[in-house]
MMTF fields as JSON, N, C-alpha, C and O atoms, coordinates in Angstrom:
{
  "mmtfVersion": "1.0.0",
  "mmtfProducer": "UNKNOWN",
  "numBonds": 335,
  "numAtoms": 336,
  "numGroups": 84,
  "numChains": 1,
  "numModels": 1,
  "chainsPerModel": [1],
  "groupsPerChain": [84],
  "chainIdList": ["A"],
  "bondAtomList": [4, 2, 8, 6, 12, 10, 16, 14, 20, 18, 24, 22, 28, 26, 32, 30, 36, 34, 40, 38, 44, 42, 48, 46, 52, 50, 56, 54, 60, 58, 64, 62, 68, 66, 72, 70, 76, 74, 80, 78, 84, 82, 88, 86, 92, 90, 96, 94, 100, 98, 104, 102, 108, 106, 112, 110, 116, 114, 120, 118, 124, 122, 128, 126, 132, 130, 136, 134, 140, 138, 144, 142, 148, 146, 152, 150, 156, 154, 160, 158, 164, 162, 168, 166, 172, 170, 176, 174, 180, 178, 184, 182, 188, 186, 192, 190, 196, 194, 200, 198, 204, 202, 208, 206, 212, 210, 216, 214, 220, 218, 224, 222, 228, 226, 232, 230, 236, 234, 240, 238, 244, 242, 248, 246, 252, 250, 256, 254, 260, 258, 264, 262, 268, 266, 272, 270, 276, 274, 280, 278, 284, 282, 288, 286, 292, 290, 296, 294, 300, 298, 304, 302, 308, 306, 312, 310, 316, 314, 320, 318, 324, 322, 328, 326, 332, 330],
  "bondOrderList": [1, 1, 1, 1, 1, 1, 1, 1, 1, 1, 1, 1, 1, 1, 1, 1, 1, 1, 1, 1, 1, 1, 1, 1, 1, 1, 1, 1, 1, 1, 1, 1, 1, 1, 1, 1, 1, 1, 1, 1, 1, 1, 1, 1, 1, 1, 1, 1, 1, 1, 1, 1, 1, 1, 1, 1, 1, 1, 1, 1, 1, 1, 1, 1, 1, 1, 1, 1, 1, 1, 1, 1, 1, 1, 1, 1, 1, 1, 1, 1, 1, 1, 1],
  "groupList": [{"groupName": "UNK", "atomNameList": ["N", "CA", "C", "O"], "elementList": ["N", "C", "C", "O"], "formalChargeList": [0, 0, 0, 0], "bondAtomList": [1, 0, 2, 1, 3, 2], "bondOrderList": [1, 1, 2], "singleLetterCode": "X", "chemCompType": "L-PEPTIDE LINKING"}],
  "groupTypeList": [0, 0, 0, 0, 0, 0, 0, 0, 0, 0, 0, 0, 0, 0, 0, 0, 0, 0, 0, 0, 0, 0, 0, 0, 0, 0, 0, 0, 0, 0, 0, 0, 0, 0, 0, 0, 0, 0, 0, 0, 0, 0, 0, 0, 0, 0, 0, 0, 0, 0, 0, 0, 0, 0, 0, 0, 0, 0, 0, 0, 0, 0, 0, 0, 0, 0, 0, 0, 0, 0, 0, 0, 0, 0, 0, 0, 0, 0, 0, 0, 0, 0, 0, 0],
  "groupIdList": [1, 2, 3, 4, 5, 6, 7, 8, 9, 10, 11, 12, 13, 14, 15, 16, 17, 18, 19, 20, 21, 22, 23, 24, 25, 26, 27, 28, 29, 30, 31, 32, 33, 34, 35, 36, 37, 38, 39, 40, 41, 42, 43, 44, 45, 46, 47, 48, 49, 50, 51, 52, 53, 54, 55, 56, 57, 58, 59, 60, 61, 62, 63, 64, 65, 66, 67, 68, 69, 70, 71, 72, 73, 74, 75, 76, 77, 78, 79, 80, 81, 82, 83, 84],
  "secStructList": [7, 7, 7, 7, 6, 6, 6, 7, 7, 7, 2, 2, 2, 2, 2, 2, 2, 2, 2, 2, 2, 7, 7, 1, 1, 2, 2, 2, 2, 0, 0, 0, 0, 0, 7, 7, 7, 1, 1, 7, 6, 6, 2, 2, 2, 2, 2, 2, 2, 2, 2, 2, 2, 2, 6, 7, 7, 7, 7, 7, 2, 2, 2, 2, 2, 7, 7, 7, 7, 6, 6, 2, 2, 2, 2, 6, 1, 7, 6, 6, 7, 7, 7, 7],
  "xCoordList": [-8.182, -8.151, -7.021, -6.642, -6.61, -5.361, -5.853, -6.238, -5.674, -5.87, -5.152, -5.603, -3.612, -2.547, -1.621, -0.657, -1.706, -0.42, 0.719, 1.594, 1.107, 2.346, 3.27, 4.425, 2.606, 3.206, 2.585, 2.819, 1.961, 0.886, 0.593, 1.575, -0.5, -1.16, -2.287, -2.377, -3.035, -4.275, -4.992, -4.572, -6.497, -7.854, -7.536, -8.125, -7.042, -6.708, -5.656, -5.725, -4.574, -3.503, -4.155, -3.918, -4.745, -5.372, -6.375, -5.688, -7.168, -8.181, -7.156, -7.392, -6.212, -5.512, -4.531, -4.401, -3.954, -3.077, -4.329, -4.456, -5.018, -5.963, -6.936, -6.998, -7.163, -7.736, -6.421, -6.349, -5.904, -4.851, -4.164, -4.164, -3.664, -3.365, -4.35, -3.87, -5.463, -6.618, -6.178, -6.295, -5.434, -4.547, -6.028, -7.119, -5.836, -6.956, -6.321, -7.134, -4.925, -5.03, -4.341, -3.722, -4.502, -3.844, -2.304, -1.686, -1.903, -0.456, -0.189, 0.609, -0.603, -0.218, -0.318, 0.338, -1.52, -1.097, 0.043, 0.795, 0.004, 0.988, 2.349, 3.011, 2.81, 4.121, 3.795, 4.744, 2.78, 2.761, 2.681, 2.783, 2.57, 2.799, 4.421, 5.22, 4.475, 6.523, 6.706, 7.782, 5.02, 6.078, 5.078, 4.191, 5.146, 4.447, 3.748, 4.028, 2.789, 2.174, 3.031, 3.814, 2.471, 3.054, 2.305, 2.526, 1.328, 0.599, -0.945, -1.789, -0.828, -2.226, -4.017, -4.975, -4.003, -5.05, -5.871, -6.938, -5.209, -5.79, -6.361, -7.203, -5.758, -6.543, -7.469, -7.532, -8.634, -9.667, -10.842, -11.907, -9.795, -10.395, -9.71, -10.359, -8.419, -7.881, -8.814, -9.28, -8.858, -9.795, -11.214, -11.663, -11.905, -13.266, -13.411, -14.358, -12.025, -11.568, -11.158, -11.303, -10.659, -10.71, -11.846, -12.089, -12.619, -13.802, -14.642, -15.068, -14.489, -15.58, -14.83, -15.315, -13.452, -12.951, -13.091, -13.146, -13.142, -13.468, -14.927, -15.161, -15.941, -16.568, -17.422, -18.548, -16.905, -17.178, -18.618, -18.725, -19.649, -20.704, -20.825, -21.811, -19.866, -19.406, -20.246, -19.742, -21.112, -22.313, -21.719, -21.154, -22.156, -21.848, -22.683, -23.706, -22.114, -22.974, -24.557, -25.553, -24.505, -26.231, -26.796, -27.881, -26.286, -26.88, -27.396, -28.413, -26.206, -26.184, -27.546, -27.95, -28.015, -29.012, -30.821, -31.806, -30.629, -31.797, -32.462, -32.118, -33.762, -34.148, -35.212, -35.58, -35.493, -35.872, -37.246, -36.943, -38.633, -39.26, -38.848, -38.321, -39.284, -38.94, -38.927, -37.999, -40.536, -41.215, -39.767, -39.473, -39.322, -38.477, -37.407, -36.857, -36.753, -35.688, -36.313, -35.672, -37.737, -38.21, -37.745, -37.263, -38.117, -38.02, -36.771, -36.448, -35.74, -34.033, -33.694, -32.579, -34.871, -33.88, -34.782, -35.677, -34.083, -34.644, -35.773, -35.845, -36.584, -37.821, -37.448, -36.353, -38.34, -38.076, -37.226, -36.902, -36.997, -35.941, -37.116, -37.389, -37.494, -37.978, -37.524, -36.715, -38.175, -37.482, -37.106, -37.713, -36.316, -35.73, -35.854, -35.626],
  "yCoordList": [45.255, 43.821, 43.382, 44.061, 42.417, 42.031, 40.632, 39.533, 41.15, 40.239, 39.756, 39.258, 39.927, 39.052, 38.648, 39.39, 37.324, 36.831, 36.686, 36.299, 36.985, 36.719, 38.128, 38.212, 39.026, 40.341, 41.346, 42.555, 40.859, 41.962, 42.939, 43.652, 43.265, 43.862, 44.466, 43.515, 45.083, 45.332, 45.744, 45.907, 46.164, 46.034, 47.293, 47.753, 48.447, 49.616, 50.183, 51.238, 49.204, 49.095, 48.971, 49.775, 48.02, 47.468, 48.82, 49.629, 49.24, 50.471, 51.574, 52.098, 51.894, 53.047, 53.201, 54.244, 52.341, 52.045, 52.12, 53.145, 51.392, 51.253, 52.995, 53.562, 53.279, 54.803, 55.861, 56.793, 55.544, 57.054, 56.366, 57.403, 55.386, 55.037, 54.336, 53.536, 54.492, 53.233, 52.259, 52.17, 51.2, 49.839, 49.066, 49.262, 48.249, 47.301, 46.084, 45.291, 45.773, 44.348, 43.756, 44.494, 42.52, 42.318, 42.525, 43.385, 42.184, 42.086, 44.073, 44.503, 44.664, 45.827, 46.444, 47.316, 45.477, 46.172, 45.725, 46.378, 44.357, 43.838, 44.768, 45.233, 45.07, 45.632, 47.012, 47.316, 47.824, 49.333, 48.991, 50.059, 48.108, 48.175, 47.412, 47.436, 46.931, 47.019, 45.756, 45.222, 44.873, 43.011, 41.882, 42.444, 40.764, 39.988, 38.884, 38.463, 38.509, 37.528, 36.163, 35.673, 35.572, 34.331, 33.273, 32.725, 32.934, 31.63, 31.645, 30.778, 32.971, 33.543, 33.708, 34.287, 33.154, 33.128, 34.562, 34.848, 34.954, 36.924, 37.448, 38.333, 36.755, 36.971, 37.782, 38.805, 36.342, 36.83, 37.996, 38.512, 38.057, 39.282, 40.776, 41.807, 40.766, 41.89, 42.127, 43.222, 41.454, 41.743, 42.318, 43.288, 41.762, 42.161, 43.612, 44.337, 44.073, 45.028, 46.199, 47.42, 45.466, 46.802, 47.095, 48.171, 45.903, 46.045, 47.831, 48.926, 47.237, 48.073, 50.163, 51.293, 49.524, 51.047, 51.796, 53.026, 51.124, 51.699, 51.703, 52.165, 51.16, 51.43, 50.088, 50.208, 49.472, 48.481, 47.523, 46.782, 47.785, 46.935, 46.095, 46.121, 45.034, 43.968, 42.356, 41.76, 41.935, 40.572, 39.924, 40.223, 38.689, 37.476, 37.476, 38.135, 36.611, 36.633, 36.265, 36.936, 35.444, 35.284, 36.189, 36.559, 36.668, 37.838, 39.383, 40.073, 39.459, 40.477, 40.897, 41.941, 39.177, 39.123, 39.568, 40.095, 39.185, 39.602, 38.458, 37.341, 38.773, 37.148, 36.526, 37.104, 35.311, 34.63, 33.871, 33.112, 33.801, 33.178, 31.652, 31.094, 31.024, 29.881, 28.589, 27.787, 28.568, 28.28, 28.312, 27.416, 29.309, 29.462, 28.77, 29.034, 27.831, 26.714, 25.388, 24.707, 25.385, 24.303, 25.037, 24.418, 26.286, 27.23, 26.751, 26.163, 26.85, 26.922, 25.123, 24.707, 24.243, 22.679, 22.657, 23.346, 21.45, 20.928, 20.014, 19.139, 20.239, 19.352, 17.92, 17.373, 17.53, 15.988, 15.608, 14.471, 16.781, 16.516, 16.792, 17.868, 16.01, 16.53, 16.285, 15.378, 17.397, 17.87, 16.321, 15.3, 16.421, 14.851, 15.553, 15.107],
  "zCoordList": [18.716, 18.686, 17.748, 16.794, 18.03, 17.427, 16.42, 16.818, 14.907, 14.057, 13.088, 12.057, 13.477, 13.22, 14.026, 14.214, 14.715, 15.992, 15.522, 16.297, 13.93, 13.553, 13.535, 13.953, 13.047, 12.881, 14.076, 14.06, 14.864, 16.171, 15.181, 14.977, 14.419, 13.687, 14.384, 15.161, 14.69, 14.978, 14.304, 13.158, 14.593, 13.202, 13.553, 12.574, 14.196, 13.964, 13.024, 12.394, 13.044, 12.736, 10.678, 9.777, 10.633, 9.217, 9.184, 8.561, 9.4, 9.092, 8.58, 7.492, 9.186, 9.256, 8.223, 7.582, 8.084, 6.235, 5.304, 4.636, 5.224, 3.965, 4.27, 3.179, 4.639, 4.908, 4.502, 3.701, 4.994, 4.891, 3.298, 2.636, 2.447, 1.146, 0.241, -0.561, 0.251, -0.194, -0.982, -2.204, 0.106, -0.117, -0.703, -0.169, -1.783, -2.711, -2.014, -1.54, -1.854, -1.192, 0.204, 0.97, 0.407, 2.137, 1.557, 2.184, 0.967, 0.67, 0.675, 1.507, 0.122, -0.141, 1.652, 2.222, 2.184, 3.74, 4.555, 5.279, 4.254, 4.895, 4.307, 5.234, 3.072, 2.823, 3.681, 4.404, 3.755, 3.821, 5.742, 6.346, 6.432, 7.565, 7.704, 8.639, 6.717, 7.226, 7.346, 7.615, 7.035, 7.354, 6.375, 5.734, 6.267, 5.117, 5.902, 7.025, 5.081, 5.666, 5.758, 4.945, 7.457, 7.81, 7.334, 6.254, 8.19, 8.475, 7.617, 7.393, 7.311, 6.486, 7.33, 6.82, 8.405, 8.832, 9.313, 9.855, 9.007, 9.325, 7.817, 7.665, 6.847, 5.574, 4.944, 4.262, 5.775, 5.59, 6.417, 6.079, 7.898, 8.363, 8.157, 8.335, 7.789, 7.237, 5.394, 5.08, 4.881, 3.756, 4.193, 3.581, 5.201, 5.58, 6.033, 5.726, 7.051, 7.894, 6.526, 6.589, 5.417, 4.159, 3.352, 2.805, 3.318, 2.712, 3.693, 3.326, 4.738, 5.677, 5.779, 5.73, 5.934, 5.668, 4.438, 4.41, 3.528, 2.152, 1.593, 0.476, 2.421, 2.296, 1.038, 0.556, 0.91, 0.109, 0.515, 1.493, -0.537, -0.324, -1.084, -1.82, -1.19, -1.867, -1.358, -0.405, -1.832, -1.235, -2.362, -3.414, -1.572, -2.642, -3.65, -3.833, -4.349, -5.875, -5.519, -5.789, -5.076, -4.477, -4.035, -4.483, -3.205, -2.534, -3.546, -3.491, -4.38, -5.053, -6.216, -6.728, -6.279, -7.198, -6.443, -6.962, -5.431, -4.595, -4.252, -4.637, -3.273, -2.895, -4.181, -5.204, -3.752, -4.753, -4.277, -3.356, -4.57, -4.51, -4.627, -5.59, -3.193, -2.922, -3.973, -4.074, -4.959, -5.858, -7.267, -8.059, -7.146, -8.224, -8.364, -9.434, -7.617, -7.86, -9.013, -9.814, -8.706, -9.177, -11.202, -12.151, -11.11, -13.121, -13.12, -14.153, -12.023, -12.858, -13.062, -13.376, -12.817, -13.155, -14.334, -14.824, -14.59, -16.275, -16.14, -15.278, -16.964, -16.713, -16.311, -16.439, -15.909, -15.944, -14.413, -14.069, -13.69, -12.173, -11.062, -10.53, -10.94, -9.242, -8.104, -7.911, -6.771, -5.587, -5.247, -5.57, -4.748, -3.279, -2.319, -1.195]
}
């Protein structure tokens, strides 16, 4: 699949640099495949596409903390706020 229309990149193309040099960023792929980012909109799926080759189990900060009893938003405000 092709996930840059500026440089024809493919998610093979992105797996295969970051695997064979374990590239940390889009820029370091973009140089190690030979061209730079245009319009930027591949970004954020060339980042996702290195996350997954390297193996990265990287969650958002929310996530990272675990789930939360529903009940428990009401502990994190300051007294005196209730729900709307």
């Amino acid at each position: 699949m092709i996930v840059c229309s500026c440089n024809v990149l493919s998610d093979h193309d992105v797996r295969s640099a970051v695997e064979a040099k374990a590239l940390r960023s889009a820029s370091q792929v973009y140089g190690c495949l030979g061209c730079s980012a245009q319009c930027g909109r591949c970004a954020r799926t060339i980042r996702r596409i290195m996350d997954e080759a390297l193996g990265s189990g990287r969650l958002p900060a929310t996530a990272a903390r675990g789930p939360r009893h529903p009940d428990s938003a009401a502990a994190d405000r300051p007294s005196g706020i209730a729900d709307r």
